[in-house]
Backbone of each chain as ProteinMPNN parsed JSONL, in Angstrom:
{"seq_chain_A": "XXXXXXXXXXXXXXXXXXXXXXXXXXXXXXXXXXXXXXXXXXXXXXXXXXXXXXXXXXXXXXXXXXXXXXXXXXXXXXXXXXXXXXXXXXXXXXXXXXXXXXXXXXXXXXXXXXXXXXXXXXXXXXXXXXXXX", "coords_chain_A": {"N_chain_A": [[141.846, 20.759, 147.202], [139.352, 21.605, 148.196], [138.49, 21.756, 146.119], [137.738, 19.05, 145.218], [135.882, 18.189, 146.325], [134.142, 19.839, 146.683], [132.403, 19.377, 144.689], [131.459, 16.781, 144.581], [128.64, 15.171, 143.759], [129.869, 14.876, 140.932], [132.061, 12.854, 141.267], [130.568, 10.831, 142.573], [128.87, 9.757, 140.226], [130.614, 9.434, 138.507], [131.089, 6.221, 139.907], [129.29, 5.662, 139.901], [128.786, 5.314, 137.028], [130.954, 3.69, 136.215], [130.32, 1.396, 138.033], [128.271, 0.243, 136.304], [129.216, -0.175, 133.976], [130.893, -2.032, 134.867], [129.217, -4.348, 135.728], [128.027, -4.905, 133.271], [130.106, -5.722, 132.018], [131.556, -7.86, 133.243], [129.019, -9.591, 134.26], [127.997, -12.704, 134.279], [125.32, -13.401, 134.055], [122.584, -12.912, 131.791], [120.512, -11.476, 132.482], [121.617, -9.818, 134.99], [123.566, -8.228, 133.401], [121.534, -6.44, 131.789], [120.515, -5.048, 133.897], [122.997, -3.752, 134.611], [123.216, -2.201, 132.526], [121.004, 0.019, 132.924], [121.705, 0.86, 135.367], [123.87, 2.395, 134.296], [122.677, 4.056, 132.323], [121.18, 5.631, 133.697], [123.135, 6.716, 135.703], [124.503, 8.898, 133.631], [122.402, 10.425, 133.21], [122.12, 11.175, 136.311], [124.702, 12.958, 136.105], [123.99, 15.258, 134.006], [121.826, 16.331, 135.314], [122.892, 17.478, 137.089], [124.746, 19.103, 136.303], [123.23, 20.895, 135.845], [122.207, 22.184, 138.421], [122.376, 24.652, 140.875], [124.102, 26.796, 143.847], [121.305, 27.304, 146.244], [119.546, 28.223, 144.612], [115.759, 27.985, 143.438], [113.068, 25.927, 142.007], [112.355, 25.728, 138.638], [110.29, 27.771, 138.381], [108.355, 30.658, 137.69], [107.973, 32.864, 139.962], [105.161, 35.101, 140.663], [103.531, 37.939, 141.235], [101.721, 38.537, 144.21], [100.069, 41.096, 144.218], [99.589, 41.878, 141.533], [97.612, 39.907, 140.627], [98.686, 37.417, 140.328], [100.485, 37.527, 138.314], [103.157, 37.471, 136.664], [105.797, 40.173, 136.633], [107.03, 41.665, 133.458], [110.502, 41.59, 132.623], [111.591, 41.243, 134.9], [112.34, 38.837, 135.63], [114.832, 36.995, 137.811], [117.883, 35.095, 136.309], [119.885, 33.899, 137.958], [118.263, 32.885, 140.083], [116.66, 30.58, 140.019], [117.164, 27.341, 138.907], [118.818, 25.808, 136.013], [116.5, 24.95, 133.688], [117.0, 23.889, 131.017], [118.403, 21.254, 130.998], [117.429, 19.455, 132.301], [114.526, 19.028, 130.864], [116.105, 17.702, 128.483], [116.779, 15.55, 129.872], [114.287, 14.635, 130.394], [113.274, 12.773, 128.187], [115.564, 11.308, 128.277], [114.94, 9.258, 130.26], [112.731, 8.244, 129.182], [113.502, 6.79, 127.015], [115.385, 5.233, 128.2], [113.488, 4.038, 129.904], [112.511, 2.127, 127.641], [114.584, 1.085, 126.355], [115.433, -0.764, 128.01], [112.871, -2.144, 128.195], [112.796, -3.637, 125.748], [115.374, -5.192, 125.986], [114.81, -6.737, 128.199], [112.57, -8.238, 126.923], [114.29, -9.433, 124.641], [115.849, -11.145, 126.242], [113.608, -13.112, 127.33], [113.014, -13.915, 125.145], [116.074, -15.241, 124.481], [115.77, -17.041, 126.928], [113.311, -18.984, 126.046], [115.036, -20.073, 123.928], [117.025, -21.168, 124.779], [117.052, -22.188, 127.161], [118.209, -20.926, 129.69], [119.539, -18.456, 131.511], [122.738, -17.888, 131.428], [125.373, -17.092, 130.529], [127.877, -18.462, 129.893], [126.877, -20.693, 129.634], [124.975, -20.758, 127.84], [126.722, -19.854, 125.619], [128.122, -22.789, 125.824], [126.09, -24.37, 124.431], [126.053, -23.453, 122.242], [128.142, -23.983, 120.87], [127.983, -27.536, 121.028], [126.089, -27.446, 119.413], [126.819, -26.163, 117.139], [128.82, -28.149, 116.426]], "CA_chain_A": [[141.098, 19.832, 148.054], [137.777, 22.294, 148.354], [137.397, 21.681, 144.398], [137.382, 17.841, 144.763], [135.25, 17.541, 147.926], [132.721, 19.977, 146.46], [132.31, 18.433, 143.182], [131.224, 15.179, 144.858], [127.714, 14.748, 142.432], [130.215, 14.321, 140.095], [132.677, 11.198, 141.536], [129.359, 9.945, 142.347], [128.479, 9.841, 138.929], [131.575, 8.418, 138.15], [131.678, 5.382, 140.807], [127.655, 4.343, 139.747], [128.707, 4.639, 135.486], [132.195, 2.498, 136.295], [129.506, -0.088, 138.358], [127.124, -0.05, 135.716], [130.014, -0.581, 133.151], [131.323, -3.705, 135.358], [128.082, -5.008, 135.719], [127.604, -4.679, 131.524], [131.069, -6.517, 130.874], [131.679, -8.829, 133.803], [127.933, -10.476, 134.854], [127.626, -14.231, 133.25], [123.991, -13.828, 133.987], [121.933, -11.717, 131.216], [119.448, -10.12, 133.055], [122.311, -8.728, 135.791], [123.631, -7.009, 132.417], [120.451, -5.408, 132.134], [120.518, -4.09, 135.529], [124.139, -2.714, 134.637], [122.74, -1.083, 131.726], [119.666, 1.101, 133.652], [122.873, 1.966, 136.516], [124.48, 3.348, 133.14], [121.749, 5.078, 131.87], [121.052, 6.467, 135.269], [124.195, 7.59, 135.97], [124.329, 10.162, 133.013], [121.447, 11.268, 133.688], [122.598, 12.192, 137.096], [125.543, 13.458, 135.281], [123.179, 16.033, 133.416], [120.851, 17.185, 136.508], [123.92, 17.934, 138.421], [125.332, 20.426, 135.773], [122.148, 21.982, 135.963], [121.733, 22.806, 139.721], [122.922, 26.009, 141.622], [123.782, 27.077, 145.086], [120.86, 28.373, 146.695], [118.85, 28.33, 143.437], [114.997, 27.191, 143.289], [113.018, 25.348, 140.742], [112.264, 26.673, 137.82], [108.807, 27.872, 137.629], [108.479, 32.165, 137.768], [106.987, 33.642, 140.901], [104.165, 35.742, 140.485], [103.417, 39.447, 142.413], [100.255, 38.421, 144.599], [99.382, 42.293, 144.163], [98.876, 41.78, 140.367], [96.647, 38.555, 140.186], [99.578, 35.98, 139.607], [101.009, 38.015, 137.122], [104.318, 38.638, 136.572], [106.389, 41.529, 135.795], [108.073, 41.252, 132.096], [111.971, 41.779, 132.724], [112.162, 41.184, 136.335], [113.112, 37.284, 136.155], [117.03, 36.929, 137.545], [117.7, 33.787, 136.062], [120.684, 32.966, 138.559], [117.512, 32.531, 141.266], [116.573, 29.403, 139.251], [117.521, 25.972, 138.422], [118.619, 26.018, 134.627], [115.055, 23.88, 133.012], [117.33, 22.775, 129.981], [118.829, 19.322, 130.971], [115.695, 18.324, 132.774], [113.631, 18.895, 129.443], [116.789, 16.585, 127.942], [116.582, 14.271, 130.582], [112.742, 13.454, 130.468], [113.368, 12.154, 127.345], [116.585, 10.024, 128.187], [114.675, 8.459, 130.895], [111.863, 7.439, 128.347], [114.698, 6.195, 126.054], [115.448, 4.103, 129.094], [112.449, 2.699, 130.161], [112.016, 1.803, 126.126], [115.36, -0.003, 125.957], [114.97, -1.851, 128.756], [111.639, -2.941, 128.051], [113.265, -4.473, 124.659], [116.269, -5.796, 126.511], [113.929, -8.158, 128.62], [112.151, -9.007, 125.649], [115.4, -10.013, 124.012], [116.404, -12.063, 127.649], [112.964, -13.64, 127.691], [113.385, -15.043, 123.524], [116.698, -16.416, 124.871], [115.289, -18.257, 127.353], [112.917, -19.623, 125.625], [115.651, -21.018, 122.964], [118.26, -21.964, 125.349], [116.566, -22.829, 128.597], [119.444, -20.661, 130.581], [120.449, -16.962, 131.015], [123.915, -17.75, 131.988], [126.142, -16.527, 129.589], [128.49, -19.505, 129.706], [126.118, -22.03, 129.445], [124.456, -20.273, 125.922], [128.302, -20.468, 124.709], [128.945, -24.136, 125.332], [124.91, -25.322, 123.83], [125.932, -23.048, 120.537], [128.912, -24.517, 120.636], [127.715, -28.517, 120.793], [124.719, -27.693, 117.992], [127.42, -26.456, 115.69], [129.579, -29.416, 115.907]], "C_chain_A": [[139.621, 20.233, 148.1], [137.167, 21.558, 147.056], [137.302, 20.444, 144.367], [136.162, 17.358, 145.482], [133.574, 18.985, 147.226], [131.959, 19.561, 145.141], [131.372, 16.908, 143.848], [130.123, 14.779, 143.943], [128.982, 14.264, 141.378], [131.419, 13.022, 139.977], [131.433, 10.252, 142.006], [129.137, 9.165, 141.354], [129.512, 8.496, 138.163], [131.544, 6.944, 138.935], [129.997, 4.816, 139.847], [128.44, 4.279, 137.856], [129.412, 3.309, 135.798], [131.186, 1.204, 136.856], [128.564, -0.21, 137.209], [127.9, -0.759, 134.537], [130.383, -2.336, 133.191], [130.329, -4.416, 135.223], [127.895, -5.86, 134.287], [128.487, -5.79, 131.185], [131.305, -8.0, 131.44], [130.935, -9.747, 134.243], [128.285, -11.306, 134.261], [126.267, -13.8, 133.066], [123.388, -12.808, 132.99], [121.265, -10.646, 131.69], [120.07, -9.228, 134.183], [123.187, -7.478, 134.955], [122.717, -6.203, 131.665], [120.216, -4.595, 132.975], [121.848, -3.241, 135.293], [124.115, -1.214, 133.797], [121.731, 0.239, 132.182], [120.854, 1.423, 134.462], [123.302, 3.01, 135.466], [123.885, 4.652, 133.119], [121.56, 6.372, 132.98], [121.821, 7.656, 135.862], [124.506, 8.939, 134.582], [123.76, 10.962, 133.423], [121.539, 12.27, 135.182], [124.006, 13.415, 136.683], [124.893, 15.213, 134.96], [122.115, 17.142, 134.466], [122.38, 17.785, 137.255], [124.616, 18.931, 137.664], [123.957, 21.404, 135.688], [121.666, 22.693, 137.119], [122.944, 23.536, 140.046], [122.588, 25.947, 142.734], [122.744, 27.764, 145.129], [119.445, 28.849, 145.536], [117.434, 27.572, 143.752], [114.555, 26.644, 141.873], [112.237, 26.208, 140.143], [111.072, 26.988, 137.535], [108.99, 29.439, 138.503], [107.691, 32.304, 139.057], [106.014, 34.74, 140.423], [103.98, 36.443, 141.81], [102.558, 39.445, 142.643], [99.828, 39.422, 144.12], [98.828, 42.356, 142.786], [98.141, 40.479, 139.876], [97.702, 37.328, 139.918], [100.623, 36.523, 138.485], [102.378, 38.563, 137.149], [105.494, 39.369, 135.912], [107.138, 41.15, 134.998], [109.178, 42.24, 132.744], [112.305, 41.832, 134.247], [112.73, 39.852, 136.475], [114.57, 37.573, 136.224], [117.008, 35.445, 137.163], [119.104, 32.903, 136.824], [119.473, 32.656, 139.925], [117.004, 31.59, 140.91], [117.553, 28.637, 138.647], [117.552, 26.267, 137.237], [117.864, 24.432, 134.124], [116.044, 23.483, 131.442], [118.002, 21.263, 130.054], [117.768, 19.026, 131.562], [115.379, 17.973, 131.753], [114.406, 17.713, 128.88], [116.653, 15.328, 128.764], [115.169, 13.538, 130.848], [113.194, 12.758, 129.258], [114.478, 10.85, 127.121], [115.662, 8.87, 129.375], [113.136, 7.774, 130.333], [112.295, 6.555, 127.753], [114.992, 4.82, 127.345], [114.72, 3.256, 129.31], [112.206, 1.873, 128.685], [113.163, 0.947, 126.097], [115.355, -0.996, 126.998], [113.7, -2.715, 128.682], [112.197, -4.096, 126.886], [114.284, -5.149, 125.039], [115.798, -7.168, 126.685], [112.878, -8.753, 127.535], [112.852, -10.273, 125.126], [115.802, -11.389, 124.969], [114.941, -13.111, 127.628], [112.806, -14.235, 126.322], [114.39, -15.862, 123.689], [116.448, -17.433, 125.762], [114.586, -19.293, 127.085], [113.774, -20.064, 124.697], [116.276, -21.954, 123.628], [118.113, -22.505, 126.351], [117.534, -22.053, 129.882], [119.545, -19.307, 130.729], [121.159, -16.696, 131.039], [124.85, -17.941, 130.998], [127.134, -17.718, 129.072], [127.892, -20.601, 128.792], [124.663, -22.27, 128.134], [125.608, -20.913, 125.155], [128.417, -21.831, 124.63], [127.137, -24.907, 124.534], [125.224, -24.568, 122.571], [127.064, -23.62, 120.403], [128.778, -26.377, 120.333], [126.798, -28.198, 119.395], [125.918, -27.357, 117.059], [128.818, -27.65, 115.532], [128.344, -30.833, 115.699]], "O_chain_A": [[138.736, 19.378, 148.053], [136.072, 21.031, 146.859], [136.664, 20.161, 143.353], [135.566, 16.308, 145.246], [132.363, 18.855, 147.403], [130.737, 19.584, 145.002], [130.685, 16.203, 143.109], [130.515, 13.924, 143.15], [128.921, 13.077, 141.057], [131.654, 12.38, 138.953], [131.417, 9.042, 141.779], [129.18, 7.941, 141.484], [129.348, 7.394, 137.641], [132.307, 6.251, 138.262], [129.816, 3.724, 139.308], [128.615, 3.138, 137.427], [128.901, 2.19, 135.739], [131.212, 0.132, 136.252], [127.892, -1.219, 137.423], [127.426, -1.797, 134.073], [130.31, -3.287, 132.413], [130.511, -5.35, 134.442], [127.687, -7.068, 134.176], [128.146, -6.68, 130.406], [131.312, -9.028, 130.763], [131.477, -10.766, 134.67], [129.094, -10.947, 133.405], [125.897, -13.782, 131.892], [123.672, -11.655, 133.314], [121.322, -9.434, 131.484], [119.524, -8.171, 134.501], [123.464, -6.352, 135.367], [123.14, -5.312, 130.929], [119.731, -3.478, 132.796], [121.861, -2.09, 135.73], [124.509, -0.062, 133.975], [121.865, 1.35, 131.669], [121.156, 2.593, 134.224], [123.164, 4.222, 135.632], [124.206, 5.759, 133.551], [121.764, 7.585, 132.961], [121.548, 8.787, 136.265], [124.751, 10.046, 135.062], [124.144, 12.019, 133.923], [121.244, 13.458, 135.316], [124.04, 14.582, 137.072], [125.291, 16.191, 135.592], [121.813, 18.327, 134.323], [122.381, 18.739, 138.034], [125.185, 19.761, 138.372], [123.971, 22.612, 135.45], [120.879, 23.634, 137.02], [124.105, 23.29, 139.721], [121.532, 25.465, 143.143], [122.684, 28.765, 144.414], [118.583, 29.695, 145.775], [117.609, 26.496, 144.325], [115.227, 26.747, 140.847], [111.592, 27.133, 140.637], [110.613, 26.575, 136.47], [109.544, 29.533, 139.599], [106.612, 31.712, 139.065], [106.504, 35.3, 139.442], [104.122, 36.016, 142.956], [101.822, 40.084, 141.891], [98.947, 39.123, 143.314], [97.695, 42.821, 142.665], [98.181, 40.149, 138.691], [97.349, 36.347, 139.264], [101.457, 35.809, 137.929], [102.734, 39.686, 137.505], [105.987, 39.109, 134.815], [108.012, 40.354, 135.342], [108.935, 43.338, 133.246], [113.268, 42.466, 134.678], [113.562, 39.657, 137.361], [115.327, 38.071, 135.39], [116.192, 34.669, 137.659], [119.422, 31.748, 136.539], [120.015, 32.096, 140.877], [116.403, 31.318, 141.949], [118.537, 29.041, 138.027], [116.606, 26.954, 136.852], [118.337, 23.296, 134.141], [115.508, 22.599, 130.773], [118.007, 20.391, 129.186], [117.141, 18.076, 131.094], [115.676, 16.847, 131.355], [113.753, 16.685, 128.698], [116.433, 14.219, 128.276], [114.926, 12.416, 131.29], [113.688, 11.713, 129.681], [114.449, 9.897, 126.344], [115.827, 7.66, 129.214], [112.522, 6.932, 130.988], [111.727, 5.462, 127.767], [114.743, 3.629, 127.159], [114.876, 2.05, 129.121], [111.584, 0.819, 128.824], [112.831, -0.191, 125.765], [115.252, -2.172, 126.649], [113.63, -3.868, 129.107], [112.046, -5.299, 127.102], [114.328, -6.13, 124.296], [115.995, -8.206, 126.053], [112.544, -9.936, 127.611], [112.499, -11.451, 125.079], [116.02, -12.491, 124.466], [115.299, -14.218, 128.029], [112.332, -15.366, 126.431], [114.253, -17.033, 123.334], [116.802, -18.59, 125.533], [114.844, -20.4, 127.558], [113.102, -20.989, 124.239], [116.268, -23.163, 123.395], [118.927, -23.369, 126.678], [117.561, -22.606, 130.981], [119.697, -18.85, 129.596], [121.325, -15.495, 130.83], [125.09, -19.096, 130.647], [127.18, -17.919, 127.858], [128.231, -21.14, 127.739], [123.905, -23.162, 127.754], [125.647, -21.906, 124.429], [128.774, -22.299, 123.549], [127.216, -26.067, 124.132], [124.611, -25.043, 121.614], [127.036, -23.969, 119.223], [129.475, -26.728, 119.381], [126.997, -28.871, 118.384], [126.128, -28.178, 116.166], [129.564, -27.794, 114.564], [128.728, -31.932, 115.297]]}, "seq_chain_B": "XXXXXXXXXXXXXXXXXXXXXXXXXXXXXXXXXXXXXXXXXXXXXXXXXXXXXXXXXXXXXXXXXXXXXXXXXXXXXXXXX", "coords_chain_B": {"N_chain_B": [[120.04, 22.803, 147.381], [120.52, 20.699, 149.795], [123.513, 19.637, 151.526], [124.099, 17.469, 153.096], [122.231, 15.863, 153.152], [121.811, 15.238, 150.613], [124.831, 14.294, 150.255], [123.993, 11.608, 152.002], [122.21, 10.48, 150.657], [123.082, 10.153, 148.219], [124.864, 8.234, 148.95], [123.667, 6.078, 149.785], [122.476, 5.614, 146.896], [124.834, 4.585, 145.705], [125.289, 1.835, 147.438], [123.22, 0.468, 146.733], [122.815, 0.26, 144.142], [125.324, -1.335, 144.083], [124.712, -3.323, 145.627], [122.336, -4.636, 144.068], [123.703, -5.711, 141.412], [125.082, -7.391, 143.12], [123.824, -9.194, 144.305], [122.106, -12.477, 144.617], [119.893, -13.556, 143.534], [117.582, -12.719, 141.318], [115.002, -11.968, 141.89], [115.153, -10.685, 144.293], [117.274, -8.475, 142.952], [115.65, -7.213, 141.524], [113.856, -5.667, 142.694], [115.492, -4.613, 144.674], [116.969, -2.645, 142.528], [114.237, -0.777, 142.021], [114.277, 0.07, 144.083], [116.592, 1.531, 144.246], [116.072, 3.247, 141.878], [113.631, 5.063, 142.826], [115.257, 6.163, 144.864], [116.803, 7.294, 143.575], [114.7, 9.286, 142.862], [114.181, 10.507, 144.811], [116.716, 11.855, 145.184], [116.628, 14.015, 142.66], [114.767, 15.335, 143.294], [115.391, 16.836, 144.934], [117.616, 18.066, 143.967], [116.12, 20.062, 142.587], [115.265, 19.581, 139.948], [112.279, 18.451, 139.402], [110.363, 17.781, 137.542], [111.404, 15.882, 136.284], [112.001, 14.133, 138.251], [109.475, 12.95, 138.846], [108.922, 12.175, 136.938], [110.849, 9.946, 136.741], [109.464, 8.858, 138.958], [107.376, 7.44, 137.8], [107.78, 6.089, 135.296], [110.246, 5.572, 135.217], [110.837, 3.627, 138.123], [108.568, 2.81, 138.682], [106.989, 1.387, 136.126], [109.346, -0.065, 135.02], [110.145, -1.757, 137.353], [107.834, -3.729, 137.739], [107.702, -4.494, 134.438], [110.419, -6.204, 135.016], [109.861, -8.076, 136.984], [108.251, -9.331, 135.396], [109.441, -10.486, 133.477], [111.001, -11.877, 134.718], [109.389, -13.876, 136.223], [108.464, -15.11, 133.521], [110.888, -16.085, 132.757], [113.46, -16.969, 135.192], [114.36, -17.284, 138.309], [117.08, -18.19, 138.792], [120.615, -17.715, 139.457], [124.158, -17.472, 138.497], [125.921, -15.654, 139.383]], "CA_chain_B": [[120.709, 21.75, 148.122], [121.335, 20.445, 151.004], [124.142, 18.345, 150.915], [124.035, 16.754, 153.758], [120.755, 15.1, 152.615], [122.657, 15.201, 149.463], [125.497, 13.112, 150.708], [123.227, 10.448, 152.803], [121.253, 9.585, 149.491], [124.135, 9.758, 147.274], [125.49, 7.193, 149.535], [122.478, 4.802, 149.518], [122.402, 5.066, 146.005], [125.539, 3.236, 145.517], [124.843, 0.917, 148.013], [121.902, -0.217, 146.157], [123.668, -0.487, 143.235], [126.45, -2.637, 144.154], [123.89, -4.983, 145.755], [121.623, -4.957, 142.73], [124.339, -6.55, 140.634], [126.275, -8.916, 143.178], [122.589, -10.224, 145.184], [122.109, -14.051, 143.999], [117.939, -14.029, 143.079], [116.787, -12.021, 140.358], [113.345, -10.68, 142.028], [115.5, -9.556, 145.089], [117.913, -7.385, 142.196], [114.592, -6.281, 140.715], [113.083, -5.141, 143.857], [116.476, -3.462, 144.725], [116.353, -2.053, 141.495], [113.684, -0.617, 142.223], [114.381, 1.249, 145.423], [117.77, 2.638, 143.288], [115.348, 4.49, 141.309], [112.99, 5.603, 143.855], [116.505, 7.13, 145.806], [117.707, 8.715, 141.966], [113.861, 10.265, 142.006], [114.258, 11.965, 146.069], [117.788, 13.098, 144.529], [116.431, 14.654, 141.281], [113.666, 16.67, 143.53], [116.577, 17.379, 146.253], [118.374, 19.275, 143.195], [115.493, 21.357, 141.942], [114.781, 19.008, 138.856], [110.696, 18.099, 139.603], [109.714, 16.873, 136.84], [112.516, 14.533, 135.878], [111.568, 13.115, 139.597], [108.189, 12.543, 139.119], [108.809, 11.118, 135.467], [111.701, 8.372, 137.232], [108.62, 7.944, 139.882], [106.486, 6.664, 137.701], [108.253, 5.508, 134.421], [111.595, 4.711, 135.995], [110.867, 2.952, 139.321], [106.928, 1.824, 138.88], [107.046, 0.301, 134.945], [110.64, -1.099, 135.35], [110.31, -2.768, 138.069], [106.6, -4.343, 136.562], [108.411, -5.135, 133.428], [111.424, -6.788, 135.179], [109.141, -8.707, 137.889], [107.411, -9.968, 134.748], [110.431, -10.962, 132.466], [111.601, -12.882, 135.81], [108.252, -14.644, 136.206], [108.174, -15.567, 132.581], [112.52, -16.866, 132.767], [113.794, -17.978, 136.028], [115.281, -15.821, 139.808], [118.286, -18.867, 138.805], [121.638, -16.622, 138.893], [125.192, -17.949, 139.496], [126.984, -14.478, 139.821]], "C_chain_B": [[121.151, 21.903, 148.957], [122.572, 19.5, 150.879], [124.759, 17.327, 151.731], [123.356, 15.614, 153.585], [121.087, 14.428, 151.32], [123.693, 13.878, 149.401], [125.08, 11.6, 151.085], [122.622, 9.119, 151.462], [122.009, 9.096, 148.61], [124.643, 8.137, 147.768], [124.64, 6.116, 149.429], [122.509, 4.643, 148.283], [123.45, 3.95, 145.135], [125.677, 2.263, 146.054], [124.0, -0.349, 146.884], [122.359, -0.545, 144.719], [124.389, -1.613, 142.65], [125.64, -3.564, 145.067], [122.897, -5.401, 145.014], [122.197, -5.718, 141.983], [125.153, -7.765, 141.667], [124.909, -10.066, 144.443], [122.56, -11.91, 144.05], [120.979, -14.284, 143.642], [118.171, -12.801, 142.19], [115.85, -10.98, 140.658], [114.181, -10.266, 143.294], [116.493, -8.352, 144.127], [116.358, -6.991, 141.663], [114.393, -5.331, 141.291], [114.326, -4.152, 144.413], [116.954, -2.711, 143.805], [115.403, -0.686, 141.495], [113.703, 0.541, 143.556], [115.72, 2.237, 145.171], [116.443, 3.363, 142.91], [114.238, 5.24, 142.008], [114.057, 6.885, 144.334], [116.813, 7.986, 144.365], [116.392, 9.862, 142.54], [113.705, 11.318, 143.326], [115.669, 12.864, 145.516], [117.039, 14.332, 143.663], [115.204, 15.704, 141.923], [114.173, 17.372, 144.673], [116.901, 18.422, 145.289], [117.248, 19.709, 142.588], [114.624, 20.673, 140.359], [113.179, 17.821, 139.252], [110.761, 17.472, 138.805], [110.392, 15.965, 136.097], [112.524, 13.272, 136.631], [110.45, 12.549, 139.198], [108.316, 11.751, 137.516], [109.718, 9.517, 135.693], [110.71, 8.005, 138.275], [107.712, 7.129, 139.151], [107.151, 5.352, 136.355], [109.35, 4.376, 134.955], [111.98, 3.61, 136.991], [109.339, 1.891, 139.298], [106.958, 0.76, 137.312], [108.112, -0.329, 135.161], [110.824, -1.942, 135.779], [108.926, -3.966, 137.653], [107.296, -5.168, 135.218], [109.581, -6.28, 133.726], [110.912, -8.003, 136.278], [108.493, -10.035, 136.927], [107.905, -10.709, 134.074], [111.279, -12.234, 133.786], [110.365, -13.973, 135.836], [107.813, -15.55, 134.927], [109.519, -16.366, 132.673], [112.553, -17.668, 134.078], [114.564, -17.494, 137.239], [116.438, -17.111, 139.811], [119.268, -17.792, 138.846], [123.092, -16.923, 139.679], [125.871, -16.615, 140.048], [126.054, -13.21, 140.701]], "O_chain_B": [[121.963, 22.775, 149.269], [122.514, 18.588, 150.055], [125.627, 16.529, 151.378], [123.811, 14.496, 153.828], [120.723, 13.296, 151.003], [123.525, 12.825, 148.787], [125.637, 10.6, 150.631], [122.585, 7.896, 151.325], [121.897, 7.961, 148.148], [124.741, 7.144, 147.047], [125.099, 5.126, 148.859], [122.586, 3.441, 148.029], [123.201, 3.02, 144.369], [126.248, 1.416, 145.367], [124.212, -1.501, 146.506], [122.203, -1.678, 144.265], [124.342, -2.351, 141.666], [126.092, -4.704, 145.175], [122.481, -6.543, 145.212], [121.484, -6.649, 141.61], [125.697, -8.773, 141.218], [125.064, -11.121, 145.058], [123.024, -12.098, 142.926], [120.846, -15.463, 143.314], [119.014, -11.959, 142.502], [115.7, -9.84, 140.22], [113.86, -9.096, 143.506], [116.457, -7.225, 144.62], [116.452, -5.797, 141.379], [114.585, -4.201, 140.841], [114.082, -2.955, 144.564], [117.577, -1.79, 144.333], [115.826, 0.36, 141.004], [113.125, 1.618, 143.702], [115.904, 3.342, 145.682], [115.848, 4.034, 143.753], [114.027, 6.317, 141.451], [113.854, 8.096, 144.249], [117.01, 9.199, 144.288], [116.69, 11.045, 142.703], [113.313, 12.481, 143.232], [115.751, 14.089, 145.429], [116.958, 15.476, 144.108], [114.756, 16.656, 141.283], [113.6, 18.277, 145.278], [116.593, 19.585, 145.553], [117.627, 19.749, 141.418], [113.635, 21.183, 139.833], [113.226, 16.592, 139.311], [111.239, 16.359, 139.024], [109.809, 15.288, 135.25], [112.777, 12.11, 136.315], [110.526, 11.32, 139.232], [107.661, 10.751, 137.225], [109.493, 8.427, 135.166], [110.863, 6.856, 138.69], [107.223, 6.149, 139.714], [107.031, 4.13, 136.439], [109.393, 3.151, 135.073], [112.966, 2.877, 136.918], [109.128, 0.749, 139.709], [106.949, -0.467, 137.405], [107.878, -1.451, 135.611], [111.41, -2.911, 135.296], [109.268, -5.082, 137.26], [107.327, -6.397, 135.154], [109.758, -7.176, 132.901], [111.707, -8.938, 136.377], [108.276, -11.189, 137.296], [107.268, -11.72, 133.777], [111.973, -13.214, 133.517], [110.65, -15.054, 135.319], [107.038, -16.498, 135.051], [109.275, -17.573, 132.668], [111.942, -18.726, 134.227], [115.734, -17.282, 136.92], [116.895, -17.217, 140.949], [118.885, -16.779, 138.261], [123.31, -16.767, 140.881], [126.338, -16.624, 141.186], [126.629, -12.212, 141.136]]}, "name": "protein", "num_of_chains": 2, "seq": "XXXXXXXXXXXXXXXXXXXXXXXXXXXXXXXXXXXXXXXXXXXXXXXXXXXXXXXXXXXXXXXXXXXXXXXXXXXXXXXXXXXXXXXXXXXXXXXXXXXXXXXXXXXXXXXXXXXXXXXXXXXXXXXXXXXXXXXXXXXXXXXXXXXXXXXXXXXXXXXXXXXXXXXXXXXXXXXXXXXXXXXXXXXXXXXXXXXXXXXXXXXXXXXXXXXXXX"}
């Protein structure tokens, strides 16, 4: 019971992908499966920060020994007193990747409108359906 | 972490979620949109990860919502679902 209840970041995680999923398969409307897609994305990403944080742990930048100018001592870092800085570093880059596919998404959503006059998923299907008969 | 603070936000963020996809306008899902990623970027500086925050404050939450404000303004806040 402790190990499910302290875990929670990660049924989090799980409850926003699964909405971002539904969003993706079940909207009609295009641009609310855009919005499912960024929950997606999102949700990894929390995914990723949350295997990287520790009880009790700060962030990751070294303290420095006022007494020596800022400077500090080679082989004293403990590195369980820090946040582990490798999924951040991975995650700036997924959340570039994000803003970049989404930008092309609505691109994509704003060429269909201009063909079809509609963003409602249905109502694409039955006008490609009349033009090819 | 706190995870009290932890909990509270967690909780808003699925909130905001599940009324991002089932709201009926467009620029109100943008705009709630929008305050999701705001709440990811107090998480992400709750757990220790700075500069992942400050990259979803500006990339994530400020262009996004700009881009999606704009792609609405150019289409149509129509939306049956």
């Amino acid at each position: 019971m402790e190990f499910i209840i302290a875990k929670y970041n990660y049924w989090i995680y799980i409850i926003l992908m699964m909405i971002g999923l539904y969003a993706m398969i079940a909207k009609n409307n295009l641009a609310k499966k855009v919005v499912g897609m960024t929950i997606f994305q999102t949700a990894v990403i929390l995914f990723f920060i949350s295997t990287a944080a520790k009880k009790g742990a700060t962030i990751p930048i070294v303290m420095g020994d006022p007494h020596l100018h800022g400077h500090a001592i080679p082989g004293t870092v403990h590195a369980i007193q820090y946040v582990n800085p490798l999924p951040h570093v991975l995650m700036l880059t997924a959340i570039v990747v994000m803003v970049a596919t989404f930008g092309v998404a609505l691109a994509l959503v704003i060429m269909i409108f201009r063909r079809y006059g509609t963003l409602e998923e249905d109502e694409i299907i039955e006008i490609r359906k009349k033009a090819v008969v | 972490m706190i995870w009290q603070l932890d909990l509270v936000l967690l909780s808003l963020v699925v909130i905001c979620a599940i009324a991002s996809i089932t709201v009926k306008d467009l620029l109100s899902s943008a705009i709630i949109l929008g305050a999701y990623s705001f709440l990811m970027c107090l998480i992400w500086a709750e757990m220790g990860a700075v500069d992942v925050a400050f990259t979803e404050a500006t990339v994530g939450a400020g262009v996004s919502t700009i881009f999606f404000v704009a792609a609405i303004y150019h289409t149509t806040r129509r939306t049956k679902d």
